[in-house]
VOZA-394175 format. One record per residue: x, y, z of N, C-alpha, C in turn; residue in one letter. Coordinates in steps of 0.001 Angstrom, whole numbers, plus 500000, padded with zeros to 6 digits. Atoms other than C-alpha are relative to their C-alpha. Example, Ala and Ser with C-alpha at 12.3 -4.5 7.8 and 13.67 -1.06 7.14 Angstrom:
REM VOZA-394175
500890498810500000512300495500507800500900501200500000A/499180498810499940513670498940507140499230501090500730S/
END
This chain:
REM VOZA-394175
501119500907500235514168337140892015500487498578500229X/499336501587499947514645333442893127498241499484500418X/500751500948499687512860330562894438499418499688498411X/500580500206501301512626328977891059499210498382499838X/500325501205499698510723325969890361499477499478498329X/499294500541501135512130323726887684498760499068498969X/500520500496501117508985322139885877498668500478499878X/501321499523499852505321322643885065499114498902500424X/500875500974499512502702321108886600498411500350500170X/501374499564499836498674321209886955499575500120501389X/500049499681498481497991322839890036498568500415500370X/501375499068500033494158323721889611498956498767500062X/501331500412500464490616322332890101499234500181498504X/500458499917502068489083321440885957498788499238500581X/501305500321500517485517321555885949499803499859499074X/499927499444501664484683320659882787497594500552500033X/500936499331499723481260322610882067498536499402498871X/501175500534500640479217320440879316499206499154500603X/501538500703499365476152319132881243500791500030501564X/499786500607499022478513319094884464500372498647500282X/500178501725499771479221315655883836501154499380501002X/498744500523498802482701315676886038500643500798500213X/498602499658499982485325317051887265501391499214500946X/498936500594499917488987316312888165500542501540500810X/498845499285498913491276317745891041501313499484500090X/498870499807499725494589318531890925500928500599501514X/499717498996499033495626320129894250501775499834500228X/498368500068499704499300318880894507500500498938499122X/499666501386500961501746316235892381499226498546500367X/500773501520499424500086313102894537498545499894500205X/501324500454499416496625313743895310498872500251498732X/500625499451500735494312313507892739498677499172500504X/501697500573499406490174313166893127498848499833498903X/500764499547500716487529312672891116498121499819500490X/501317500010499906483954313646891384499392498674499485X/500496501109500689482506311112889054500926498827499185X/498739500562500923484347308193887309499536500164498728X/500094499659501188484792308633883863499983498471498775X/500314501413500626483884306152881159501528499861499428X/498693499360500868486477305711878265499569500603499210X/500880499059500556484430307423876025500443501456500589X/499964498369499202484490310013878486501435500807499770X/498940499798499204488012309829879299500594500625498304X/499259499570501345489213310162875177499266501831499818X/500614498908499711486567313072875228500745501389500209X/499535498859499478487809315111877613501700500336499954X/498574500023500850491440314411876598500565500764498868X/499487499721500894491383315151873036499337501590500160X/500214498687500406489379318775873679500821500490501349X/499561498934499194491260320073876875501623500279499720X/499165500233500673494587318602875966501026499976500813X/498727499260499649497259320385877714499061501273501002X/500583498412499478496112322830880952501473500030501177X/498613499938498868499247324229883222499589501653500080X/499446498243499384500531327385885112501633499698499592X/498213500116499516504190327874884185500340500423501229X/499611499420499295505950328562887072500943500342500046X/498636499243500069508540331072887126500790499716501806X/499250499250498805510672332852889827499154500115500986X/501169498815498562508868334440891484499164499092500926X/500622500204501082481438337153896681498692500918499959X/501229498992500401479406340105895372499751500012499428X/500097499749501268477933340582892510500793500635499412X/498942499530500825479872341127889670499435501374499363X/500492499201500375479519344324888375501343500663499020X/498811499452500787482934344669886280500933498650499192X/499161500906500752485504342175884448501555500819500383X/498681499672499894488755342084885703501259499534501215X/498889500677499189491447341900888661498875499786501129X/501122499677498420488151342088891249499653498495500001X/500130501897500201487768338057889668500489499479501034X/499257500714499703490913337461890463500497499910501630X/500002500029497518490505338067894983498650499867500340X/501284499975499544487225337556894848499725498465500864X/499892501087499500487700334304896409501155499819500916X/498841499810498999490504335462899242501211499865499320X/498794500486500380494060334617899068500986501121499669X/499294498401499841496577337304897986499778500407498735X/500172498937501139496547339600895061501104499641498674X/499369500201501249497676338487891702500485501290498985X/499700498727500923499762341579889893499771498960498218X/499737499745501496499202341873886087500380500208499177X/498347499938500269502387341658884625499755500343498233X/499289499098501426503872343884881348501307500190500628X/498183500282499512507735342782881755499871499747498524X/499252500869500982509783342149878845501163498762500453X/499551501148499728511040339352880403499179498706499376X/501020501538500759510200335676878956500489499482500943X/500554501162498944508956332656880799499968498929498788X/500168501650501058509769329117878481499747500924498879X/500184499515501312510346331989875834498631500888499847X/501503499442500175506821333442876416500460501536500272X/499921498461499161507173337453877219499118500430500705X/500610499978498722505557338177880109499164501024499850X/500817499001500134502928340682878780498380499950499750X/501419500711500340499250340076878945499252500998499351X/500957499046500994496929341475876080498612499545500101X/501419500157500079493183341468876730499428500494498823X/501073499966501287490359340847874483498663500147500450X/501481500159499677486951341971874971499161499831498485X/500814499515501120484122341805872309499207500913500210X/500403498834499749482408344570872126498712500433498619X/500915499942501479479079345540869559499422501440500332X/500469498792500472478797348843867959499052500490500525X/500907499199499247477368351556870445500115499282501272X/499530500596498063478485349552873847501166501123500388X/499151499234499354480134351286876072501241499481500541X/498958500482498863483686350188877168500299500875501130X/499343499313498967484792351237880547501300499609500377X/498545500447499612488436351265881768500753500330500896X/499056500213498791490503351195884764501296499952500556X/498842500354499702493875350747886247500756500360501367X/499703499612498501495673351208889806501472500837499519X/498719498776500801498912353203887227499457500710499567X/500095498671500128498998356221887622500784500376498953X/498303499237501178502311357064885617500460498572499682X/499583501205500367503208353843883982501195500127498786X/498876500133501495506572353443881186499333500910499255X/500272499213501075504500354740878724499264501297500310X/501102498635499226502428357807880778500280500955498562X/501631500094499542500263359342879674499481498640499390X/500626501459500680499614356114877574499875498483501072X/500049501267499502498423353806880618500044499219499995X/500411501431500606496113351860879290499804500233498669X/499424500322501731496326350822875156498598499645500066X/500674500818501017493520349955873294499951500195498649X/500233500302501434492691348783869682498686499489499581X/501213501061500723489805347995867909500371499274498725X/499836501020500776489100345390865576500504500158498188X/499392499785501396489743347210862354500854501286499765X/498945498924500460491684350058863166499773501597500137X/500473499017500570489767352917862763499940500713501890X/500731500013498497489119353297867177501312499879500891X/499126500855499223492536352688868445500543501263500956X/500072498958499208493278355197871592500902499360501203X/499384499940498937494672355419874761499322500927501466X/500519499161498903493763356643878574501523500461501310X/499055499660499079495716358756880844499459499782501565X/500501500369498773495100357466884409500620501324501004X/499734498382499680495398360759886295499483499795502009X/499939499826498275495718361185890236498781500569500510X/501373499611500000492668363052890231499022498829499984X/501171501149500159490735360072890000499087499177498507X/500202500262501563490128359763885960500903498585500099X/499123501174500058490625355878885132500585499323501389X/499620500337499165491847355297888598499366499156500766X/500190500840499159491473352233890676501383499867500872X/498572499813498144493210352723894596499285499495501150X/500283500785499000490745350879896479499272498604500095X/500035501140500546489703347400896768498130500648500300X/501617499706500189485596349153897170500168500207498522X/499752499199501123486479351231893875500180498138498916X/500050501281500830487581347562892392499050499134499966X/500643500982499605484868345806893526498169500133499547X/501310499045500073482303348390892858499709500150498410X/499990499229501403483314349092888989500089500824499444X/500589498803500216482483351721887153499378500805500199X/500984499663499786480600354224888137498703500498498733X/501039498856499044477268355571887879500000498142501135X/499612501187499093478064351972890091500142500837501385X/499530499649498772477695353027893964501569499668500606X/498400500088499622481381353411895106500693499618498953X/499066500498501912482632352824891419500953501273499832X/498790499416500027485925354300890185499614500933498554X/500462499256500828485498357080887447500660499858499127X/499464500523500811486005355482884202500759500525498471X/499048500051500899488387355763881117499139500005498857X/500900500790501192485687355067878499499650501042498647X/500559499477501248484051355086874666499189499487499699X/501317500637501068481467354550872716500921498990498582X/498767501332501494482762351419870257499167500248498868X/500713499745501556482162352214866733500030498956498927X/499978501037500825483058349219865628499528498550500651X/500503501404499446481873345122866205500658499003499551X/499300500940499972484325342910867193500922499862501130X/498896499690498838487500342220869069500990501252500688X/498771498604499410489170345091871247501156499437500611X/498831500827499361492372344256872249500585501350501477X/499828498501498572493520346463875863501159499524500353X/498842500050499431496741346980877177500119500447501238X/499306499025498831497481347760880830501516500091500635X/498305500029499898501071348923881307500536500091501567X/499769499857498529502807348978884319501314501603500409X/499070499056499271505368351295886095501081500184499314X/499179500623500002508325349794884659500037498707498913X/499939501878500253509008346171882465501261499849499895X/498733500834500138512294346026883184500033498320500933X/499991500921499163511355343114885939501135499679501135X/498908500319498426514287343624888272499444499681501507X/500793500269498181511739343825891477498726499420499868X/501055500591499541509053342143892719499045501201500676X/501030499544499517505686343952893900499808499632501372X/501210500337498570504235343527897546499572499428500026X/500583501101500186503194340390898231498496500828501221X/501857498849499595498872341947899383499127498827499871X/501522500853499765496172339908900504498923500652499350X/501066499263500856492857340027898577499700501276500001X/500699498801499284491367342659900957500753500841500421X/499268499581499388494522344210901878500348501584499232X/499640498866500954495816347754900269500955499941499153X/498926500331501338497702347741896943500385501407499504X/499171498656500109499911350154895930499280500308498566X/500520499353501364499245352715893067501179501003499661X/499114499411500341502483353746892750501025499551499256X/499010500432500958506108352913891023500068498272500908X/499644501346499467506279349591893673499243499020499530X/500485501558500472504044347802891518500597499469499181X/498545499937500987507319347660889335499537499630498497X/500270500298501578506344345383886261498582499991500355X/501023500583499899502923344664887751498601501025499642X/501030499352499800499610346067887873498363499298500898X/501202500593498901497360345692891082498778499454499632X/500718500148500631494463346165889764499049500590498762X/500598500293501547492423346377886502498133499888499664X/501184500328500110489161346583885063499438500501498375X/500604499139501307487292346656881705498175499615500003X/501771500495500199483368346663881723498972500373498765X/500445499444501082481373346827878893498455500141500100X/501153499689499589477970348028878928499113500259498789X/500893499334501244474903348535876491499230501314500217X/500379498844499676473001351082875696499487500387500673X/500991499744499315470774350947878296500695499647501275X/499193500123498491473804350526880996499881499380500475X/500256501054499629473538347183881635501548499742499523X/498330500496499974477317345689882282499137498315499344X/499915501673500484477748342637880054501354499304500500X/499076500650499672479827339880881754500407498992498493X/499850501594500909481429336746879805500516501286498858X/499615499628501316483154339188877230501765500156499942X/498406499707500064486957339738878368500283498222500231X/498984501499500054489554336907877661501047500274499588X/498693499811500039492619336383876875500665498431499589X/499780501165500355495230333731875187500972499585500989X/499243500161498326497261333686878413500573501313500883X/499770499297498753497898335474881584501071500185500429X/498303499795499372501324336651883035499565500873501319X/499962499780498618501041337327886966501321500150500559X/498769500304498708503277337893890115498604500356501039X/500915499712498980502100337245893173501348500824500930X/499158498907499142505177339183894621501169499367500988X/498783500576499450507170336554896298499099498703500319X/500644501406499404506314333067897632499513499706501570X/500239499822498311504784332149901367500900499864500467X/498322499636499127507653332470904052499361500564501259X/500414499399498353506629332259907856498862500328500018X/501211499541499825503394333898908394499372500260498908X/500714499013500959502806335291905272499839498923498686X/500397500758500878500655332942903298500139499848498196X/500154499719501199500782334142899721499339498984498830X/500878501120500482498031331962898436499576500391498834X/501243499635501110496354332394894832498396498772499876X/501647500622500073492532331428894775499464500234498987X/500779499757500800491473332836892038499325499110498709X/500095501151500488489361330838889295499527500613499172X/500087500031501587489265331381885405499578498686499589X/500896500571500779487604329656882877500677499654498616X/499726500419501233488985327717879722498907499451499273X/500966499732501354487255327811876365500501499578499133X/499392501028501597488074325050873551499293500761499127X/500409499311501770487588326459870013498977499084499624X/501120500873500425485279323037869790498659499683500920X/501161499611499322483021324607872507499837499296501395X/499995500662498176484278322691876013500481501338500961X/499714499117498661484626324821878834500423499138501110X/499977500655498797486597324131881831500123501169501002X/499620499068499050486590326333885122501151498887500998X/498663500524499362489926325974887127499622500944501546X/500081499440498743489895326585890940501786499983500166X/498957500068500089493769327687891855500567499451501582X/499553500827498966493068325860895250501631500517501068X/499416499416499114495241327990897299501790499879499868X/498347500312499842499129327279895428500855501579500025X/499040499871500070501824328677895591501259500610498571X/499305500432501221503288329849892362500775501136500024X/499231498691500026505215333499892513499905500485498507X/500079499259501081505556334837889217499797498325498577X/500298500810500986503963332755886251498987500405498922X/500994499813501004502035332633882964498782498492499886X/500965500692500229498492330796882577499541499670498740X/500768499885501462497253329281879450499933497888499889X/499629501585499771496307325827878166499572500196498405X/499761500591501183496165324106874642500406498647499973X/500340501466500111495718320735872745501375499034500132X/498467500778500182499370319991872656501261499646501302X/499360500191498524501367320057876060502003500457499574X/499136499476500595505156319734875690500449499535498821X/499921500242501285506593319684872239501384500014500124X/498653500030500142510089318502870754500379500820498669X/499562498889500599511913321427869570500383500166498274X/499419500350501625513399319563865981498621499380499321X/501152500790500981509956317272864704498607501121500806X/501325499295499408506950319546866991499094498696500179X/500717501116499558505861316395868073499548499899501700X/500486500297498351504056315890871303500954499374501149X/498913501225499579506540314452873653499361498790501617X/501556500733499543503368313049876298500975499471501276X/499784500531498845505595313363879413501166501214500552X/499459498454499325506850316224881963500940500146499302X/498867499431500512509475318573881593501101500546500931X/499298499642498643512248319915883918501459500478499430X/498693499380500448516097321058883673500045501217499912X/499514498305500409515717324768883686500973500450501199X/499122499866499248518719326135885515499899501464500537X/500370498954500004517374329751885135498521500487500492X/501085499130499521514422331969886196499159500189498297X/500936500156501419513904331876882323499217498818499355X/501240501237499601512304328228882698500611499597497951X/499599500411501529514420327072879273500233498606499846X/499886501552499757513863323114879359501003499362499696X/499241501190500571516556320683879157499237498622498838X/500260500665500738516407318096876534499480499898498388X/500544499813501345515015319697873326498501499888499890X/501410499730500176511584320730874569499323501178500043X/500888498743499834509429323667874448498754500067500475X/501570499519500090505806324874875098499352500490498900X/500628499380501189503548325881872590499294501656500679X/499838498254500310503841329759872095498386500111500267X/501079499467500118500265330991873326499903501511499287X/499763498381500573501311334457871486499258499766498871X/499667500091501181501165332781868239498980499495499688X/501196500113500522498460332322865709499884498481500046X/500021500935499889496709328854865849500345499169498634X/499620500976501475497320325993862875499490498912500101X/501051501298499863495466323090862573500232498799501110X/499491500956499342497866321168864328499631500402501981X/499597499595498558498559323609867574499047500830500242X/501620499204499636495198325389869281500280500521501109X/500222499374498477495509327873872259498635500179500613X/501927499637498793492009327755874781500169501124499853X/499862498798499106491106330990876024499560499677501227X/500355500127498777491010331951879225499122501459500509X/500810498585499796487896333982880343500206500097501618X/500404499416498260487199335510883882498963500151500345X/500777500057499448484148335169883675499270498746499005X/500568500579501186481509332276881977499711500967498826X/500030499110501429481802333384878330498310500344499807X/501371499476500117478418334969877056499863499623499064X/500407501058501278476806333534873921500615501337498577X/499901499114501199477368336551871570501571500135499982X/498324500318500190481465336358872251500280499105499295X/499323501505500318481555332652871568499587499993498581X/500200500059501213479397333486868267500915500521498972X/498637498904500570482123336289867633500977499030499354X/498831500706499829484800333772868183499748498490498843X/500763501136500309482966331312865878500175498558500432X/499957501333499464482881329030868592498678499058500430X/501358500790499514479890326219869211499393500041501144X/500551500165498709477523326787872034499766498762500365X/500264501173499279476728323608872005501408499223499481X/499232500236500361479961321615872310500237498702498867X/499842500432500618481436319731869229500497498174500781X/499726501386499298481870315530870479500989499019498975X/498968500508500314485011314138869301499487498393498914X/500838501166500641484226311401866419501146498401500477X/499464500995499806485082307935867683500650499111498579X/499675500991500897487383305208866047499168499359499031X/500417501628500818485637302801863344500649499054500410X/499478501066499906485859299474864155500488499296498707X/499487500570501040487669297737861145500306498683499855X/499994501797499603487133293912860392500676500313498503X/499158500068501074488776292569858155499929498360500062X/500114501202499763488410288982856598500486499932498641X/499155500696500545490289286523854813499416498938498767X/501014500293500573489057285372851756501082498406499507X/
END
């Protein structure tokens, strides 16, 4: 694994999504654009709720009719694996745990391009919210659970024309499901196939730590797929190696951040470059390792593929529960839906940061 690249940086288009009022482009360290100018008002605003948005970087349009990796090529470029490594990234472990909500008597559906994964028959993991629901699916060559083509990914579930034949339950409970999709492997010694959106993805042991592709759809009773319900507190990818000569290895794909005080931003990934990395953002950025104080300016010095900062700085742990001080976004894949965000007891309509008091003061 090489080509390492020593700091973090914002590499994405941030819509922010209350009224549309602006957005801001990132596409490389020098070029930045903005749609609208921003007041200061604006500018403290959108500051104090987005905070902190990055990709670490490691080593390394149809209707929607599903939630999942079909997001993440649906906009060209190459194929983002879905990484379960026990490897860490700035300390993070490289394992991504999805969250859907889900209300008593929906149907989850479930997916995966592993066949035989580390844990076989235990593909894919889930949990429900209190315990009582917590199971597992064997993804079976036969076609049970199986996603092996990018129609089958694109298509969903079936009774879905060209849909993949799903994994699923009836949820007995109302709340958060948490889903696991495992991969082949997490030792992380190899890299996956670097695969264009549209291109063919393996469904075998070469997706090593990764997993091609993925899908969870949830449906009511009346078989209607609800979007806006899967998220997550960060993402761990490979795209399989970096571009080199002909072979572009672009990520396009575009997720959606979700402040706890009800801002939304959608991120376009504008075609970089990143090889193996974790996604997530929060109010804090980087932090110094002895006081947890903000330190309000890049980071760099990692000498390793494990991205371990020089100087006595860290990231804030998206694993880890929030605290008044330190807040992880989520990141959906699709616009959140109103009955998640109620779940999540987050504000549909977003919360507006209370300005300074002016303070006079006179001399008697």
């Amino acid at each position: 694994m090489k080509s390492l690249f020593k700091k973090l940086r914002a590499i994405a288009t941030v819509n922010i999504d209350e009224n549309d009022k602006f957005s801001l482009t990132v596409d490389n360290p020098v070029k930045k654009t903005m749609e609208k100018p921003l007041t200061s008002s604006r500018q403290k605003l959108w500051l104090s709720s987005l905070g902190f948005f990055l990709c670490i970087l490691g080593n390394s349009i149809q209707p929607s009719w599903a939630e999942g990796s079909k997001e993440l090529v649906s906009d060209g470029g190459y194929r983002p694996y879905l990484e379960w490594s026990d490897l860490l990234l700035a300390g993070i472990v490289r394992k991504t745990i999805l969250k859907v909500y889900v209300q008593q008597g929906e149907t989850v559906n479930l997916g995966s391009s592993v066949i035989t994964s580390f844990s076989d028959p235990q593909d894919i993991v889930y949990r429900s919210p209190f315990g009582s629901q917590n199971g597992s699916c064997d993804v079976l060559t036969n076609g049970f659970g199986l996603i092996n083509t990018v129609v089958k990914e694109t298509a969903g579930p079936l009774p879905n024309t060209n849909g993949y034949t799903p994994c699923s339950f009836v949820a007995t409970e109302t709340g958060i499901y948490e889903v696991e999709f495992h991969s082949p492997n997490t030792a992380g010694a190899s890299n996956p196939p670097p695969i264009s959106a549209t291109g063919v993805f393996p469904t075998g042991n070469t997706q090593f730590s990764g997993v091609a592709a993925w899908d969870i759809t949830v449906r009511d009773s009346n078989g209607v797929a609800k979007k806006g319900r899967v998220f997550t507190n960060y993402i761990a990818m490979n795209m399989g190696a970096n571009a080199s000569g002909g072979t572009p290895v672009a990520l396009n794909s575009k997720l959606y951040i979700q402040t706890k005080d009800g801002y939304r931003y959608e991120t376009d990934m504008n075609g970089v470059d990143p090889f193996g990395f974790i996604f997530f953002a929060n109010n804090r950025g980087y932090l110094d390792k002895t006081n947890n104080s903000t330190i309000y300016h890049s980071a760099g010095g990692a000498t390793n593929n494990n991205l371990i900062f020089s100087g006595n700085v860290r990231v804030q742990d998206p694993s880890v529960a929030d605290t008044l001080t330190d807040i992880t976004h989520l990141v959906f894949f699709n616009r959140p839906d109103t009955a998640t965000l109620n779940s999540l007891s987050i504000p549909i309509a977003a919360t507006i940061p209370h300005s300074t008091d002016f303070v006079q003061i006179h001399w008697g």
